[in-house]
C-alpha positions in Angstrom: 129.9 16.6 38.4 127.5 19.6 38.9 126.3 21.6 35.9 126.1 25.4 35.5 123.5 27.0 33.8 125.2 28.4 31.6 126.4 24.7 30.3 122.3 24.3 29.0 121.4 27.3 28.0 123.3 28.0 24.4 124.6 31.7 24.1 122.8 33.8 22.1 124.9 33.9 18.9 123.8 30.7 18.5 120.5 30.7 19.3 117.8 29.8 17.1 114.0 31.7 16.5 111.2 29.4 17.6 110.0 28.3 14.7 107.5 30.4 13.3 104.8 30.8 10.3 105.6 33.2 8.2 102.8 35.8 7.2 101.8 36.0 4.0 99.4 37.3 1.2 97.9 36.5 -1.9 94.9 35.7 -3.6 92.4 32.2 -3.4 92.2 31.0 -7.1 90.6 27.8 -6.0 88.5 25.9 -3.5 87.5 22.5 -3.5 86.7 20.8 -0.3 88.1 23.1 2.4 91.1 23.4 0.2 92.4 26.3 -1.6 95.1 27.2 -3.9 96.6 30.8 -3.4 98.6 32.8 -5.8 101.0 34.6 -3.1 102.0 37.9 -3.8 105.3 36.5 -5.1 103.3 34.6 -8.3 104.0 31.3 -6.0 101.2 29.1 -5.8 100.4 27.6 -2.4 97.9 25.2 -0.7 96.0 26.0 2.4 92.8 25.1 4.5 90.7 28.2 6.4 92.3 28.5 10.1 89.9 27.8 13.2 87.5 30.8 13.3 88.0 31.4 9.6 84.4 31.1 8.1 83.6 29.5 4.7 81.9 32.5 3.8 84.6 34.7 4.2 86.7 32.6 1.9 84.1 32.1 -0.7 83.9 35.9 -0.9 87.3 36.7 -1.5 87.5 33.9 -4.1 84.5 35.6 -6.0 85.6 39.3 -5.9 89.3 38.5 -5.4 90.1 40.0 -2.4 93.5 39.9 -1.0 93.8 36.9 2.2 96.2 36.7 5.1 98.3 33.5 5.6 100.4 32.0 8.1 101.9 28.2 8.2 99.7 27.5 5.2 96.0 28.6 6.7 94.0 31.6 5.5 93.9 34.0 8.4 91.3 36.4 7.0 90.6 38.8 4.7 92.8 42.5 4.2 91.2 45.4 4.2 91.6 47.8 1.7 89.0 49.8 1.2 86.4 51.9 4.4 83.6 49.3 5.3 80.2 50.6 3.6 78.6 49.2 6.8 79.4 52.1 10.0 78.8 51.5 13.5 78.6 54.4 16.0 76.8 55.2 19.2 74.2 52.3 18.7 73.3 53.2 15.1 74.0 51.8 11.8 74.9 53.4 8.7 75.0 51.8 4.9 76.5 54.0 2.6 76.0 53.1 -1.1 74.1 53.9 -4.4 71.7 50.8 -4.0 71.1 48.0 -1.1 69.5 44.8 -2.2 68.2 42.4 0.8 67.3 39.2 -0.6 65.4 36.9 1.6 64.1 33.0 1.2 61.2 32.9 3.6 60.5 36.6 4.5 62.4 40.5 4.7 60.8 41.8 8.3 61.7 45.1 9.4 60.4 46.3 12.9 60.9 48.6 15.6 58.6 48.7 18.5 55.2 48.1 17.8 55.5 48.6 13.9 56.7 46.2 11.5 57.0 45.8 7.5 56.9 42.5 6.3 57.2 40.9 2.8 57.0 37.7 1.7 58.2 35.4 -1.2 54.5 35.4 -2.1 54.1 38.8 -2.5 51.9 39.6 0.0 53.0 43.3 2.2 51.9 43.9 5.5 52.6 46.9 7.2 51.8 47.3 10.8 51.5 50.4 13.1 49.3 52.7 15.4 49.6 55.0 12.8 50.3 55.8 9.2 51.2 59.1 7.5 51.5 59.7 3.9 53.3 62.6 2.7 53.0 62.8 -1.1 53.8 65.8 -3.4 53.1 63.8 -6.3 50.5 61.4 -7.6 49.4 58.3 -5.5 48.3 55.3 -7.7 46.8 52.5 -6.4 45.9 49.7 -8.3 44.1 46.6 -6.9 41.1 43.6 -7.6 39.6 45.2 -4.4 40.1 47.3 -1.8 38.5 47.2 2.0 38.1 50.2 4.0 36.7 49.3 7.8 
């Protein structure tokens, strides 16, 4: 006996979806060894793990300042957006827009470009680095130190 096609193949009234994870949202209330608990949306708590490409970081983040996550078949996708980024990228430049930026550094803060370059260390110690340095002032300059050494 030969069979159609259309004998294998169900119609599709009776069809089923390909099982897939439903997206969700909440908020991590919880981690403890790459587990977390979310609070979904709903007020339904759920357990989940960080999805591959999902960083720790990330996570930790929106744990700390409560930040809405993305979930699917029980992984954390990512983060949601819901405010602009304070960071902005255009045209090879860099923007930070905020009242105050704080860079906190172990070893050392370096900031360079070309041949100049500040750099401060944990110790204290400044060096600043250039063919050239300008002061413009309108004020007072005050400089105190043990000693100073002028070549």
């Amino acid at each position: 006996m030969t069979k159609r096609l259309s004998d294998c193949v169900e119609p599709s009234s009776e069809r089923r979806p390909a099982a897939a994870a439903e997206l969700g949202a909440g908020v991590i209330e919880l981690a403890s060894d790459g587990r977390y608990q979310v609070r979904l949306l709903g007020g339904e708590l759920q357990e989940a793990k960080l999805a591959p490409g999902c960083s720790t970081a990330l996570a930790d983040e929106c744990l700390r300042e409560r930040r809405t996550v993305l979930l699917a078949g029980g992984q954390i996708l990512g983060a949601l957006q819901t405010e602009p980024s304070a960071v902005q990228r255009q045209g090879g430049k860099v923007r930070l827009d905020a009242d105050e930026v704080v860079i906190e550094a172990g070893e050392a803060v370096s900031l360079r470009v070309g041949d100049s370059e500040l750099l401060l260390r944990p110790d204290g110690s400044v060096r600043l680095v250039g063919q050239r340095l300008a002061l413009d002032v309108a004020g007072l300059i005050k400089l105190l130190s043990a000693r100073v050494e002028l070549p």
